[in-house]
C-alpha positions in Angstrom: -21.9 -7.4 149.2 -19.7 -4.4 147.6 -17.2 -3.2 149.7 -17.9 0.8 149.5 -15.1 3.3 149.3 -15.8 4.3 153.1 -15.2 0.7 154.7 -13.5 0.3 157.9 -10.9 -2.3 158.6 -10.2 -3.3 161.9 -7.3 -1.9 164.0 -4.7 -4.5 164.3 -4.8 -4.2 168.2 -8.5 -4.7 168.0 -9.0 -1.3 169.7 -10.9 0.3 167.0 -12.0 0.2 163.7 -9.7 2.7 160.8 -11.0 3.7 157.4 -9.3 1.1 154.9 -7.7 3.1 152.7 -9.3 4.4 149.3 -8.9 5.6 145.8 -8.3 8.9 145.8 -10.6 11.1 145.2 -10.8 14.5 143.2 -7.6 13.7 141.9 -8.5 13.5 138.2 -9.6 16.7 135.9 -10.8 16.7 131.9 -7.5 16.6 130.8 -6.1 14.1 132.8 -8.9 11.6 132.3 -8.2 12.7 128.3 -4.9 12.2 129.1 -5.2 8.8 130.1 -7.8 7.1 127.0 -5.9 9.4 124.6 -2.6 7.1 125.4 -4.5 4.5 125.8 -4.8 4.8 121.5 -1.1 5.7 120.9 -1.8 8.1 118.0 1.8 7.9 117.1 1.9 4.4 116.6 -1.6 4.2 115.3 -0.4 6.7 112.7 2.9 5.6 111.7 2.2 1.9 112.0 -1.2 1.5 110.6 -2.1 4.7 108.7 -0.2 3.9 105.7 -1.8 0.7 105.0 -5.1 2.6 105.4 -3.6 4.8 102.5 -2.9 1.7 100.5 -6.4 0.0 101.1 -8.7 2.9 100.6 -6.6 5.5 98.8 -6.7 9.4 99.2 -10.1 9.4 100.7 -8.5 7.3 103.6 -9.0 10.2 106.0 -12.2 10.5 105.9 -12.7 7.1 107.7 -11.3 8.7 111.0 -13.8 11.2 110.4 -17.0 8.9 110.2 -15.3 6.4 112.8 -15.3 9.5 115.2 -18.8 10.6 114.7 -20.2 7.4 115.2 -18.2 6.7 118.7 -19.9 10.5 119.2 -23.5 9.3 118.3 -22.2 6.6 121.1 -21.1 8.8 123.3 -24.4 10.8 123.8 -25.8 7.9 125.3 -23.3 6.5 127.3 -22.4 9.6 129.0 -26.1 10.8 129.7 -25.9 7.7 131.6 -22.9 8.4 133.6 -24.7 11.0 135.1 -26.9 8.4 136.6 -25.4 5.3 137.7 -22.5 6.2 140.1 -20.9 2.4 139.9 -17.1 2.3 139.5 -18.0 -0.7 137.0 -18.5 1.5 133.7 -19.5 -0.5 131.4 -20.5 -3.6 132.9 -22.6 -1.4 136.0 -24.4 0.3 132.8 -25.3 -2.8 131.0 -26.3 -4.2 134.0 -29.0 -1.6 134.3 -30.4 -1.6 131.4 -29.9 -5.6 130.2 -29.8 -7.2 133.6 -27.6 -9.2 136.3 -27.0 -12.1 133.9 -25.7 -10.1 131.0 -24.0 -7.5 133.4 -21.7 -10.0 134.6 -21.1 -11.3 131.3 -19.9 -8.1 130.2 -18.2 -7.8 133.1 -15.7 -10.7 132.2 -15.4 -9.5 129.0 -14.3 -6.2 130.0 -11.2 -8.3 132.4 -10.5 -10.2 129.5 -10.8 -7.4 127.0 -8.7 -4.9 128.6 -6.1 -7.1 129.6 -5.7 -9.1 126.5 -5.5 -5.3 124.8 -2.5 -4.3 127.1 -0.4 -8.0 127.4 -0.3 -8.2 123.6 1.2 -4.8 123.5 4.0 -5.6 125.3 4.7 -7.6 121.9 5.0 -4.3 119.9 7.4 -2.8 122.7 9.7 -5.2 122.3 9.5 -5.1 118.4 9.6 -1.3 118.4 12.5 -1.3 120.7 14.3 -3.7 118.8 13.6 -2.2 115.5 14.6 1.5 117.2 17.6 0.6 118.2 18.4 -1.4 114.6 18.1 1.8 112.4 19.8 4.2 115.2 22.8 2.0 116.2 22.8 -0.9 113.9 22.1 -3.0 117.4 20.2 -6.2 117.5 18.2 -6.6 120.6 16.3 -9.7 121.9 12.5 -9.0 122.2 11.6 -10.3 125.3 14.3 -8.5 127.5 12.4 -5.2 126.7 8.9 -6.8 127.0 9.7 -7.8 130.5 11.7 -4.8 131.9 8.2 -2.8 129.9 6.4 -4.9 132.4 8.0 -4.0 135.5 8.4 -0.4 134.6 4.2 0.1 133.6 4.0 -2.3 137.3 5.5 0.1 139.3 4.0 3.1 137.3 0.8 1.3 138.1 1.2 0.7 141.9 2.2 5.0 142.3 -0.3 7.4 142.5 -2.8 8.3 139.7 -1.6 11.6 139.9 1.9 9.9 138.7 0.2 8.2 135.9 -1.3 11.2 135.2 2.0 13.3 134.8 3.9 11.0 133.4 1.1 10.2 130.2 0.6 13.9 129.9 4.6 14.5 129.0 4.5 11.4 126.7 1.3 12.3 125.0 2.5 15.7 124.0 5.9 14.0 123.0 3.9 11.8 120.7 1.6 14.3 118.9 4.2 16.8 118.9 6.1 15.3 116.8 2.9 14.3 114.6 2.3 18.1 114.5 5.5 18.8 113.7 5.4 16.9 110.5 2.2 18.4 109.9 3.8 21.7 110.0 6.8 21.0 107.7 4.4 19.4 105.0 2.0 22.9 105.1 4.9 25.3 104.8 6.5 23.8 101.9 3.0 23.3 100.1 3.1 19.2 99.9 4.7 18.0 97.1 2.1 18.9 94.5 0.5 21.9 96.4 -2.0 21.1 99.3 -5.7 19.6 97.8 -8.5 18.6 99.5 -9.5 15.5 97.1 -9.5 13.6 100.1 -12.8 14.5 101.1 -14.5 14.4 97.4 -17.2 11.8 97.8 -16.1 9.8 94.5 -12.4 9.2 96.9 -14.4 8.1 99.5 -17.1 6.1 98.3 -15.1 3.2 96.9 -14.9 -0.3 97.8 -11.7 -0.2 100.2 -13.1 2.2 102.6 -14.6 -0.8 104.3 -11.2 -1.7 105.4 -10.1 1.7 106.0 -13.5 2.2 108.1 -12.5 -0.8 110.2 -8.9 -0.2 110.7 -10.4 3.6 111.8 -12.5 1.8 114.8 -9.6 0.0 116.3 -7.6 3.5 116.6 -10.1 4.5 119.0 -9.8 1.6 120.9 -9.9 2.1 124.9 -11.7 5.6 124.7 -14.6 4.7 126.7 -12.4 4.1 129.8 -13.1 7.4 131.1 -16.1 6.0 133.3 -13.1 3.8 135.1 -11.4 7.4 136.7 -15.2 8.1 137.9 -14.5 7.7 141.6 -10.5 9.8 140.9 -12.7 12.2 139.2 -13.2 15.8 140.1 -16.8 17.0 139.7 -17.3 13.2 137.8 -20.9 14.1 136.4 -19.3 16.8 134.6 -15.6 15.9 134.2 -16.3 12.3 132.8 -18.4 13.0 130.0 -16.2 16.0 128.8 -13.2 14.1 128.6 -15.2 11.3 126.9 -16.0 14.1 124.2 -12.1 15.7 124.5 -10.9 12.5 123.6 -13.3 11.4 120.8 -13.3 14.6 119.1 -9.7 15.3 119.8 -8.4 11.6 117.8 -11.0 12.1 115.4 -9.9 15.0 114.0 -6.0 14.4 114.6 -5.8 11.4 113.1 -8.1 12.8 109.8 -5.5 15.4 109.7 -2.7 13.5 110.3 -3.5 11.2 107.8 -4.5 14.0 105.0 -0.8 15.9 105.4 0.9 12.8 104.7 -1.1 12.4 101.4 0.0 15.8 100.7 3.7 15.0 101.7 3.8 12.2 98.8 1.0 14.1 96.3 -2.9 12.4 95.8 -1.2 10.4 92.9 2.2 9.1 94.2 1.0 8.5 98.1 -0.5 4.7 97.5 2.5 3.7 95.5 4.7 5.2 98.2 2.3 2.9 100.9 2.6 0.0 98.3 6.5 0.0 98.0 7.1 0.3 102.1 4.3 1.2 104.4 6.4 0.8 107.0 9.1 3.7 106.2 6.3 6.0 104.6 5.6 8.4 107.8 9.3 8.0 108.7 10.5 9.3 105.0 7.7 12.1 104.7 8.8 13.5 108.2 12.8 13.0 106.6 11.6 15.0 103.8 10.2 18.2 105.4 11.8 18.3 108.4 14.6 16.5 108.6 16.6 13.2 109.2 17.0 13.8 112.9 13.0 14.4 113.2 12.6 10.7 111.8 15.3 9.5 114.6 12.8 11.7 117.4 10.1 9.7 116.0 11.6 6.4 116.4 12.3 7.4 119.6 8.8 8.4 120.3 7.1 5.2 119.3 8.5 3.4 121.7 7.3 5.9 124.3 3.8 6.0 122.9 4.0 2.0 123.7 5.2 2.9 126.9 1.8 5.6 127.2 -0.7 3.1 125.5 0.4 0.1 127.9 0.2 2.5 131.1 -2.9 3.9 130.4 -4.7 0.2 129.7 -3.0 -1.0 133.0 -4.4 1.5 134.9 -7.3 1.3 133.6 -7.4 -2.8 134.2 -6.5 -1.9 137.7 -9.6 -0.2 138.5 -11.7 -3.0 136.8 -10.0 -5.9 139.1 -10.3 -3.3 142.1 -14.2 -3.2 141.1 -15.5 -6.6 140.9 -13.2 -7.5 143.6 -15.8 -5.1 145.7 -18.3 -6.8 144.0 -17.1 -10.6 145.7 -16.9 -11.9 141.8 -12.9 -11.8 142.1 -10.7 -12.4 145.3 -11.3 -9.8 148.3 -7.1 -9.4 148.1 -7.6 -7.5 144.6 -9.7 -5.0 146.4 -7.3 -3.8 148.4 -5.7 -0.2 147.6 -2.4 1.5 149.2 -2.6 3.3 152.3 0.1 6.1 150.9 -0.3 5.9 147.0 -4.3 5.6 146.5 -3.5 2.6 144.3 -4.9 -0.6 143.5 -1.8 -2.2 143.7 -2.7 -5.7 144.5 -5.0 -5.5 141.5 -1.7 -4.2 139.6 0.5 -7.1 140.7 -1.7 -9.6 139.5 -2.4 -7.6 136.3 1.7 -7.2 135.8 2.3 -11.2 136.5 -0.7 -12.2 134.2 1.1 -10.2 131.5 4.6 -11.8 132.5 2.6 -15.1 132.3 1.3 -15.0 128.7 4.7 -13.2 127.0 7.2 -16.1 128.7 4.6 -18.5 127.3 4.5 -17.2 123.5 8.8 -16.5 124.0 8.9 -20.0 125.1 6.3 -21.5 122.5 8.9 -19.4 119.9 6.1 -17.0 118.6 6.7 -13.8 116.5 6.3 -10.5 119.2 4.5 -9.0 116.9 2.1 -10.9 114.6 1.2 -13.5 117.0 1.7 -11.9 120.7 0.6 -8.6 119.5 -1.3 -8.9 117.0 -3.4 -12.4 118.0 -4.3 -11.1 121.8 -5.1 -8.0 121.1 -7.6 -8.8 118.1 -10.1 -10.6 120.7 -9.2 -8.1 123.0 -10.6 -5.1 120.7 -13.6 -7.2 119.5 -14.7 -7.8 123.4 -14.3 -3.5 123.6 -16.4 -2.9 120.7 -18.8 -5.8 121.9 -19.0 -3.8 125.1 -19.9 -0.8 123.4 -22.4 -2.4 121.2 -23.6 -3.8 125.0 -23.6 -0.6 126.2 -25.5 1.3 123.7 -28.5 -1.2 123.7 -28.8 -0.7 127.6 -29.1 3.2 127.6 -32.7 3.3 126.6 -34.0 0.3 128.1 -32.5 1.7 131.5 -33.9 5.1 131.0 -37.8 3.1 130.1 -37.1 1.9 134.2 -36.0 5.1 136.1 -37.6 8.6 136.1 -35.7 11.3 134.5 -35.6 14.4 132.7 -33.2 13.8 130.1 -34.6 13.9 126.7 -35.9 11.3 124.1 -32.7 12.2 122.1 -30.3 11.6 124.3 -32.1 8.4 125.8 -33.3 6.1 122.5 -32.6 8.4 119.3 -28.6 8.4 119.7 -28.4 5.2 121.4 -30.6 3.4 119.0 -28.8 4.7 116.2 -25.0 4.2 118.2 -26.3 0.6 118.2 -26.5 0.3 114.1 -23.4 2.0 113.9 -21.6 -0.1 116.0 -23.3 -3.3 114.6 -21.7 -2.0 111.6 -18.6 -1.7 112.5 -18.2 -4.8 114.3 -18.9 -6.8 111.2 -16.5 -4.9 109.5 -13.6 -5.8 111.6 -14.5 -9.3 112.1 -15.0 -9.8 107.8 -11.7 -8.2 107.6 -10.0 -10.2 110.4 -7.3 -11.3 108.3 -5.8 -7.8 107.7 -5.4 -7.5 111.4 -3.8 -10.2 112.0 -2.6 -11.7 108.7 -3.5 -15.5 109.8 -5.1 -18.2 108.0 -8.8 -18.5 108.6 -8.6 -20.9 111.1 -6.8 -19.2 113.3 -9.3 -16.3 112.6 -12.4 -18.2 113.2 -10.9 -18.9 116.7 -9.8 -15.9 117.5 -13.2 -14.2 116.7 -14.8 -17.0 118.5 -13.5 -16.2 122.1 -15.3 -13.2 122.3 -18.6 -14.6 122.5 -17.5 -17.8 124.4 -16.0 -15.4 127.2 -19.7 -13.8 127.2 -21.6 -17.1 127.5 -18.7 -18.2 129.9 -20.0 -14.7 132.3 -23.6 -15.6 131.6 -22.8 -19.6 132.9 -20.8 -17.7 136.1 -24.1 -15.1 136.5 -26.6 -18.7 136.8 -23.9 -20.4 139.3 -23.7 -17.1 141.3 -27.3 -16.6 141.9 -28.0 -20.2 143.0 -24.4 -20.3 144.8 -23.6 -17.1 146.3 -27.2 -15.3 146.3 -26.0 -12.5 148.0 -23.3 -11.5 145.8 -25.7 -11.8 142.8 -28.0 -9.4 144.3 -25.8 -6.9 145.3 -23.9 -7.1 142.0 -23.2 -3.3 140.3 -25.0 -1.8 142.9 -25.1 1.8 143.6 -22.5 3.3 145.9 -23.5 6.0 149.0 -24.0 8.9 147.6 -20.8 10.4 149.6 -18.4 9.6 147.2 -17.3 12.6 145.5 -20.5 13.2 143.1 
């Protein structure tokens, strides 16, 4: 049975029964929830780390793949946000693919969403430690073990996690506008002093985008968007959540989309269209780091060192946090243990959830550290593949349940909204999908093997959630039938 946000726990005395405490409610505005999946991306790192070898792959007409990444997650987006207005769940997406595909592949999704979101946050903790280390290399000349940082990055986003969301909130706010200020301040520099050739827009000439490397580019362009779906999570910490919730879906699509095109296009500019992709080619790692050096100046590129590591620090925050809220939720829902569900009496946190989440992560970086794996391209970059496969997946799930939900219920939304955008999301996202997984190898530069297995999981975790669904409703009957279920309406809607 789900446990709703207005149970009562019994007084210790066995007097009486007290409210057990709650998520807090109306906590969370548009730009909060923005706040939150916009981190969640790291623009700065996304920029800086992967940008240039979206330059190299697909040329000057590499910003343009942002672009048409962005309006596809839109075309998404009018779907899956129509349907936030109906199904209350604090499950996102597996509540909505439950309505629309079923129990059975509900709770399939529903494990891959766990497994997605936490293998997307644990392998991060690999890039802290390399960015740290790597920081504090060019600024001091200081080597610095890895795993140190990974672990004190762990018990810092831990007890982030187990605060208050308003905390969180505050806290991603400051580092987001640290991270894309100093984006914008590059920006800047580049358009006063012209570029290096004078600004063009040959980015965005058709014959510089349709050639045969924007495939990669295109696919490189859907991962950087990664986690901005979780704004359904913050429903139930949501202000006014029928309205709030799909903004911020829109705020943060529309706001990445168009940053990271424009991003992307200045630093052409910086270099000139016919220098930037031997500029990627020679060091792709340098190339943001020596345009910002360039038109603003060598202490700009030691701010933006700086600033990586705090974007790390953002992106890991905002995916525990939003983990938190998934464990909290199918803890209600009896599939996970009843201790997960529990929330703190002072904060409004989910800390139990957080604890485990924060010794799971410990778990998996000791054992690649002890195993004598590279931080970055195998911690990072082999858990987080599978983990942005089983997002996209989701969304793919998601966008095939909008109309078949809206075929069951009556309504008054129209035919656009309900089977024209989903319908085509679905394509899209079909699309893109195959993309990344034909172009595993330049995520995560292993041999085919390795990719074949690591492509592999995602499905097996969903068959593994469709097995679990078939021993639930012969097992635990109850649980089945009440899984995703619809809260009372007094929840804040």
């Amino acid at each position: 049975m789900t446990v709703t946000p207005d149970a009562t726990a019994a007084d210790p005395a066995g007097n009486a029964a007290t409210p057990a405490p709650s998520l807090r409610s109306g906590s969370l505005g548009t730009s909060d929830i923005a706040f939150f999946v916009v981190s969640a991306a790291a623009p700065l790192t996304v920029m800086a780390g992967v940008a240039p070898l979206a330059i190299l792959m697909g040329g000057i007409g590499a910003p343009a793949g942002y672009l048409l990444a962005g309006l596809t997650l839109a075309v998404f987006a009018v779907g899956f946000t129509t349907m936030s207005r109906h199904v209350r769940s604090a499950g996102a997406f597996y509540a909505y693919i439950t309505r629309g595909l079923g129990r059975p592949v509900g709770i399939g999704a529903a494990l891959l969403a766990l497994i997605g979101y936490n293998a997307m946050e644990i392998g991060v903790y690999g890039l802290l430690g390399t960015a740290t280390r790597d920081t504090a290399h060019a600024l001091f000349g200081a080597d610095i073990p890895w795993l140190p940082v990974s672990l004190a990055g762990l018990l810092l986003i831990g007890y982030a996690g187990y605060r208050s969301i308003d905390f969180g909130a505050k806290l991603l706010g400051v580092l987001l506008v640290a991270e894309t200020g100093i984006l914008v301040l590059l920006a800047g520099g580049v358009l006063v002093k012209g570029g290096a050739d004078g600004l063009s827009l040959a980015s965005f000439a058709p014959d510089n985008v349709m050639v045969s490397g924007m495939v990669a580019v295109l696919a490189f362009a859907f991962a950087a968007f990664t986690g901005f779906e979780s704004t359904v999570i913050y429903r139930r910490e949501a202000r006014d959540p029928a309205r709030t919730v799909p903004r911020a879906t829109y705020l943060a699509i529309g706001f990445l989309g168009l940053f990271y095109a424009f991003i992307v296009w200045t630093v052409i500019q910086a270099f000139g269209d016919a220098r930037v992709i031997a500029a990627a080619a020679a060091n792709p790692a340098d190339l943001f780091f020596s345009a910002i050096t360039t038109y603003v100046g060598a202490w700009a590129a030691d701010l933006m060192r700086i600033l990586i590591v705090t974007s790390v620090l953002a992106s890991l925050l905002a995916f525990h946090n939003a983990i938190n809220r998934y464990g909290l939720a199918l803890a209600e829902e009896g599939i996970l243990p009843k201790a997960l569900a529990r929330v703190h009496p002072r904060h409004r946190s989910p800390y139990v959830a957080g604890i485990a989440q924060t010794v799971l992560g410990a778990i998996v970086v000791l054992a690649f550290a002890t195993a004598g794996a590279d931080p970055y391209m195998q911690l990072l970059l082999w858990v987080n593949t599978p983990g942005m496969l089983a997002l996209m997946l989701l969304q793919l799930l998601a966008a095939l349940a909008v109309p078949f939900y809206f075929r069951r219920v009556t309504h008054t939304e129209g035919v656009l909204r309900t089977v024209v955008a989903p319908v085509v999301a679905a394509a899209l996202l079909t699309g893109a999908i195959t993309l990344v997984v034909t172009h595993l190898d330049q995520f995560t530069g292993a041999s085919t093997t390795v990719n074949a297995v690591l492509a592999a999981l995602v499905p097996a975790v969903l068959v593994s959630g469709l097995v679990l669904a078939r021993w639930l409703r012969r097992a635990r009957p109850e649980v089945y039938a009440h899984f995703a279920a619809e809260p009372p309406a007094a929840t804040g809607d």
